[in-house]
C-alpha positions in Angstrom: 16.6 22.3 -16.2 13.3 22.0 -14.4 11.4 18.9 -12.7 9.6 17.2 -15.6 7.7 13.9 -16.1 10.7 12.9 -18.6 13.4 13.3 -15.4 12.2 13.4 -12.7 13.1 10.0 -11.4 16.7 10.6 -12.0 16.9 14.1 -10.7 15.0 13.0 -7.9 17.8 10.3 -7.0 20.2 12.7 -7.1 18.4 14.8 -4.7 17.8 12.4 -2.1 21.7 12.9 -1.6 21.7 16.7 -1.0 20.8 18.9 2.3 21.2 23.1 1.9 24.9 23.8 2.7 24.3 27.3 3.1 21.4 26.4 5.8 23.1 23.8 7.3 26.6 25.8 7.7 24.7 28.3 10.2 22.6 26.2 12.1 25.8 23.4 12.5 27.5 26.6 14.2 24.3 27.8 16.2 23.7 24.4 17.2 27.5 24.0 18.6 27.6 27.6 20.6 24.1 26.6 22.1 22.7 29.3 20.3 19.3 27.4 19.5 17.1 28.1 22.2 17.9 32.0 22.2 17.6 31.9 18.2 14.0 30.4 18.4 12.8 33.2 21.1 13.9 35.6 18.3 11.9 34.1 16.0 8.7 34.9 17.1 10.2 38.8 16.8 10.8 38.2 12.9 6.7 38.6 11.5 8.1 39.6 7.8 11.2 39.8 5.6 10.4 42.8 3.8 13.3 45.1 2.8 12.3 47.6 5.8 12.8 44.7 8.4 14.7 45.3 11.4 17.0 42.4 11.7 19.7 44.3 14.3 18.6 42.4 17.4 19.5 39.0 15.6 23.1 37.6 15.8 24.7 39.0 12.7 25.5 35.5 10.9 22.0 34.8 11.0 21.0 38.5 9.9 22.7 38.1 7.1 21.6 34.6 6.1 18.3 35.9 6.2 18.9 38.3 4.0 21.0 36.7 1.5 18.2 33.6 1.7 15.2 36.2 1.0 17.3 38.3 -1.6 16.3 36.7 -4.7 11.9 36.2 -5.7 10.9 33.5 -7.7 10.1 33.1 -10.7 6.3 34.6 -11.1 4.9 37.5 -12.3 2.4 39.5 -10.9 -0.3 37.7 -12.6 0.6 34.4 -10.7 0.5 36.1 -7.0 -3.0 36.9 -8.5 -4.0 33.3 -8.6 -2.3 32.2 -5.9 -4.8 34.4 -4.2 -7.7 33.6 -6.0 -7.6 29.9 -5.1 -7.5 30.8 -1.6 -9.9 33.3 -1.8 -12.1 30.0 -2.8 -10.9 27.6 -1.5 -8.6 28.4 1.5 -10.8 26.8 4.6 -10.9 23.4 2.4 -7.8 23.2 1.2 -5.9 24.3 5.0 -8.3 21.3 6.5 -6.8 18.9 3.7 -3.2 19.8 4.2 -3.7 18.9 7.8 -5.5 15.7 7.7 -4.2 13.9 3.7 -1.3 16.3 3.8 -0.3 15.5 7.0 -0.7 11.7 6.8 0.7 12.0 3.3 3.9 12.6 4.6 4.1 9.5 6.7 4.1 7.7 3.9 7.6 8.3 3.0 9.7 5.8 4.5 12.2 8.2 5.1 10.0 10.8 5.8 8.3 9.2 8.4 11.9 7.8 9.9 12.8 10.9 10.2 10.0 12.8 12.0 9.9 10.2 14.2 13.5 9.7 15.2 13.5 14.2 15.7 11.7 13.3 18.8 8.4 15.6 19.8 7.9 15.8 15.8 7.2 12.7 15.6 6.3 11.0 18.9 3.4 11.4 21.0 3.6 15.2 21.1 4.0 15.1 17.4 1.0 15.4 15.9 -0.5 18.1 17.9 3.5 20.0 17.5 3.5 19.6 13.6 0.2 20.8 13.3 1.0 23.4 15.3 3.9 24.6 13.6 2.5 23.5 10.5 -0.7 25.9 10.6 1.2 28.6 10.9 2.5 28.0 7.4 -1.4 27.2 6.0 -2.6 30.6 7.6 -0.2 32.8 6.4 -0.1 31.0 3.0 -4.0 32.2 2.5 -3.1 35.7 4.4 -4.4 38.4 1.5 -0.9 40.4 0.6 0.9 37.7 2.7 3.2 36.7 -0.9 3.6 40.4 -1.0 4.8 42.2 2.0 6.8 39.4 2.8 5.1 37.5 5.7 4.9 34.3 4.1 8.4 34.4 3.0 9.6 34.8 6.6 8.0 32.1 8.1 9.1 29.8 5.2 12.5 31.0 5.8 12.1 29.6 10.1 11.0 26.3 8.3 14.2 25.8 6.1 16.2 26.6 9.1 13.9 24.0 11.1 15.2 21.2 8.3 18.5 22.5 8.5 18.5 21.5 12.1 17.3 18.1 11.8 20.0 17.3 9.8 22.4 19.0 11.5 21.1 17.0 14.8 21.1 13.5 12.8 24.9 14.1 11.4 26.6 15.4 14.4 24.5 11.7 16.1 26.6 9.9 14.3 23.3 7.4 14.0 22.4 8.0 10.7 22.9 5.6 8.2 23.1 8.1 4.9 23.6 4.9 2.6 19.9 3.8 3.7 18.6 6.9 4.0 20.2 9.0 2.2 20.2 12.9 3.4 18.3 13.4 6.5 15.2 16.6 5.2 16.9 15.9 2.0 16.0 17.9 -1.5 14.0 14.7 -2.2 12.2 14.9 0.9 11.6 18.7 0.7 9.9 18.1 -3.1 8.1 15.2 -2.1 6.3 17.0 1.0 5.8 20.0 -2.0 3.9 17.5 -4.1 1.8 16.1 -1.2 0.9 19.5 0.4 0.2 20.3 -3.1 -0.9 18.3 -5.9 -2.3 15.6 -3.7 -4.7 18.2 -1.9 -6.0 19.0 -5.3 -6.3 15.3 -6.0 -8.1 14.8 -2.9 -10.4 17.5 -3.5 -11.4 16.4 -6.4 -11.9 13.0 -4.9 -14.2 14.9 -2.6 -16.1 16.5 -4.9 -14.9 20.0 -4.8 -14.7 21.9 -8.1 -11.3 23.4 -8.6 -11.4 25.8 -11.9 -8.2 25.4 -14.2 -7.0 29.1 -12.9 -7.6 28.1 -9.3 -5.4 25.0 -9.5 -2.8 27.1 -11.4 -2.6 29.4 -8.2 -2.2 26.6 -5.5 0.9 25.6 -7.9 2.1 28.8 -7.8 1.7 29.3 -4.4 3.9 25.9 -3.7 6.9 27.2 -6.5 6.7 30.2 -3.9 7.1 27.9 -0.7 9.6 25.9 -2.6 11.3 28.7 -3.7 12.2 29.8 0.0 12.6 26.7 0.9 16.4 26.6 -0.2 15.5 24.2 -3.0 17.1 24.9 -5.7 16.0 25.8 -9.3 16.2 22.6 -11.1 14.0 20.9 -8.9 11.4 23.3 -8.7 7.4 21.6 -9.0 6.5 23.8 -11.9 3.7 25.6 -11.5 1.6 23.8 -14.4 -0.5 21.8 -12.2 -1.1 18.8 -15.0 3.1 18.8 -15.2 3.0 18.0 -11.5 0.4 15.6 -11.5 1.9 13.9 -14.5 5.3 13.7 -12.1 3.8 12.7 -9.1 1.0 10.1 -10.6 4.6 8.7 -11.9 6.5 8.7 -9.2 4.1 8.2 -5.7 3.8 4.4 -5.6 7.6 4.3 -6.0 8.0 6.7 -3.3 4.8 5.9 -1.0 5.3 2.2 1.0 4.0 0.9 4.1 6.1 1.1 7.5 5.7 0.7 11.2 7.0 4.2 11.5 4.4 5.6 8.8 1.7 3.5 10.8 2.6 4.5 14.4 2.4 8.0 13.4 -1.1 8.0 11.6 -2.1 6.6 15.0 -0.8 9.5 16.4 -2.7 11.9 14.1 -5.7 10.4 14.5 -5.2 9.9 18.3 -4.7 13.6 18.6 -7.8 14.6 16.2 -10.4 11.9 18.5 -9.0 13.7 21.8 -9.4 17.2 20.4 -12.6 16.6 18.8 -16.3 15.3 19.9 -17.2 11.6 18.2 -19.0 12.6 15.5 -16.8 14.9 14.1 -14.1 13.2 14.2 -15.5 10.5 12.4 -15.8 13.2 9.2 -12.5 13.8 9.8 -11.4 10.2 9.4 -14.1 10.0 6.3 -12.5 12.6 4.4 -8.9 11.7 5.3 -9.6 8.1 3.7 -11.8 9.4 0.7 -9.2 12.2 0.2 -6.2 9.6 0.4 -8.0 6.9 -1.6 -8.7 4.0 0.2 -5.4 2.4 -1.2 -3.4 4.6 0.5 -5.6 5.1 3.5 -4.9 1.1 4.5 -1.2 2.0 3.7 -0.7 4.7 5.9 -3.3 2.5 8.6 -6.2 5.1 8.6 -9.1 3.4 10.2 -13.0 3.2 8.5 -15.6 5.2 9.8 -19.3 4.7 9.7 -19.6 7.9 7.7 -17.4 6.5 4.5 -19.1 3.2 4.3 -22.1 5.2 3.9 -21.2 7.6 1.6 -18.8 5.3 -0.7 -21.2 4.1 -2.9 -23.2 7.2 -3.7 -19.7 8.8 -4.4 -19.6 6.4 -7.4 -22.8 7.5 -8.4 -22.2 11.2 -7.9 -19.0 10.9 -9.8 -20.5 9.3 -12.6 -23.5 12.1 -12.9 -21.4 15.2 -12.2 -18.4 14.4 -14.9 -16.0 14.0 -11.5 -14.7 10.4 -13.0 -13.8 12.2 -16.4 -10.2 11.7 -15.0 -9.3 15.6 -15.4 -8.0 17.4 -11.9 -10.8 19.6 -10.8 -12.7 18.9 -14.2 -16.5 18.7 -12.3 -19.1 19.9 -14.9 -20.2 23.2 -14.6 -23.7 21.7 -14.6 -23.3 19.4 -11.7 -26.4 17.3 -11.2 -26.7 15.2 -7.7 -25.8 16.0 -4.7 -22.4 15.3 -3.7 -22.2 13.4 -0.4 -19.0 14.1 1.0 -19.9 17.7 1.0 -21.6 17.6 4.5 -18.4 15.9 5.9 -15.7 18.6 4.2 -17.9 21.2 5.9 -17.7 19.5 9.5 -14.5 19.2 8.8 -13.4 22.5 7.7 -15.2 24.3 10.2 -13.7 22.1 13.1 -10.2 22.5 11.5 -10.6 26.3 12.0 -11.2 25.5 15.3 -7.9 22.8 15.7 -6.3 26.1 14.2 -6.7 28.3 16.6 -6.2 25.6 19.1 -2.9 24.5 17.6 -1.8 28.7 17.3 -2.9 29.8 20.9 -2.2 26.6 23.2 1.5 27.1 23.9 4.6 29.1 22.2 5.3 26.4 19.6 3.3 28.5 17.0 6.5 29.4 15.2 9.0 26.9 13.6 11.4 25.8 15.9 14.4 24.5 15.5 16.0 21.5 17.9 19.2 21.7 19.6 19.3 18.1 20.5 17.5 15.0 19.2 14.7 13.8 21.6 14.5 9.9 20.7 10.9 8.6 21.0 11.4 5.1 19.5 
């Protein structure tokens, strides 16, 4: 049975409690052997997981996990590969800035979420904004890669990622620190949808907030795009986002206030994110940054996760309102802008700074050291 607005509370209970056995099976035994480090190196050998690929020079364990991972596609047809890459045809540089400022942010507003990055070490300590992102944009390139869903480059480095989780449990059991009746699984099934929904459905939410039309068959192919991810993300079936976008946003409208709370380790590392955007980036625009973060996020959940003000929102706020109203944007309906938009929209001067100085953070965060793959961790790096 799929994720549904009817279940999904229960089925997402039960997930908290589950890791990826299969993942977690290998990298326990790479982790043990020392293997990690050598792994990782390989890794950046490994471009695509199409049935040509040449997987010889890899330990044969993890050959074959790879192989037995990536054997089975999900559950699309052609026609949804098709808008998958029609919305990021449209709306790729937009929607790559959003996962890396609300996404990103969005994320630390799991409790356990944000425990958990934190407590991996460069993750989620000083390094760890500028390390995510990193490793992250790797991920929100090759997502919007023409053919990348197709030739099986997107699929490979979704496959690093899930062996990257598998890891950080691996490291937080064998600790012996973990307090799993608290917590529950460390990069648990619960965690791994949750992070699906906020890279996902809340970047269309937040576009929308923003101003930015999103057609019906647009928002359709970012959901498809995400079952993908998910897909090859180990999660299995039954709690799969669907790839109707309403269905999702009916599940995580439900669920996000019961998931999303306040902490001091969801607040230290927002500081950190922001921190690393006002170092990387001249006054100015990193003031549209922090604009469309907090517009994106709402402002409830922009004091939650401790984003500051900027001069640039308390400006624009209130001819948002008025934009809204004149343009059909407050109709309540995800993406439902009229087609006939009247006004001008005045976020859309921010979303461009922003997007064109996020291209820039990319190629920053690809180029500036090695850690443009997903690595894994052989130990646990305590930044508390």
């Amino acid at each position: 049975m799929a994720l549904t607005a009817q279940n999904i509370a229960q089925e997402i209970e039960a997930a908290s409690k589950v890791g990826d056995p299969e993942a977690d099976q290998l990298v326990s035994d790479l982790i043990d052997n020392k293997e990690i480090d050598g792994v990782n190196a390989l890794f950046r050998t490994i471009n695509t997981l199409g049935p040509d690929q040449d997987l010889s020079q890899l330990p044969p364990r993890l050959a074959e996990f790879l192989k037995s991972a990536t054997a089975e596609p999900p559950d699309w047809s052609d026609a949804d590969v098709k808008a998958a890459e029609g919305f990021f045809d449209h709306h790729h540089g937009e929607a790559s800035m959003l996962q890396g400022t609300v996404g990103l942010i969005g994320t630390y507003l799991s409790p356990t979420g944000a425990f958990t990055l934190r407590s991996t070490g460069r993750l989620g300590g000083v390094e760890g904004p500028g390390r995510r992102l990193s490793q992250s944009s790797r991920l929100f390139v090759d997502m919007g890669k023409k053919g990348a869903m197709r030739d099986g480059t997107l699929k490979a480095n979704v496959t690093k990622v899930r062996l990257v989780h598998a890891s950080v449990r691996q490291l937080h059991k064998k600790s012996g620190e973990w307090d799993y009746a608290k917590w529950g699984e460390p990069v648990s099934q619960k965690y791994t949808t949750g992070a699906a929904c906020v890279f996902s459905t809340q970047i269309l939410q937040a576009m929308e907030h923003l101003g930015i039309e999103v057609s019906k068959d647009d928002r359709h192919g970012f959901m498809c795009a995400w079952h993908y991810v998910s897909h090859y993300l180990g999660t299995p079936e039954k709690w799969l986002l669907p790839k109707d976008a309403d269905e999702v946003e009916r599940m995580w409208n439900q669920e996000r206030d019961k998931e999303w709370k306040k902490t001091d380790d969801g607040v230290f590392m927002t500081a950190q994110a922001i921190k690393f955007y006002r170092d990387l980036l001249k006054p100015g625009v990193s003031d549209a940054y922090i604009a469309v973060t907090r517009v994106g996020l709402t402002d409830k959940y922009a004091d939650m996760a401790g984003v500051p003000r900027s001069p640039i929102d308390f400006a624009a706020k209130p001819l948002a309102e008025g934009h809204k109203a004149v343009s059909g944007l407050g109709s309540g309906l995800l993406g439902g802008a009229a087609k006939n938009t009247v006004g001008v929209n005045p976020y859309e001067k921010a979303v461009g700074i922003a997007s064109k100085s996020f291209n820039e953070i990319e190629k920053y965060a690809l180029t500036h050291d090695k850690d443009d793959q997903p690595q894994m961790h052989q130990e646990l790096h305590d930044n508390r």
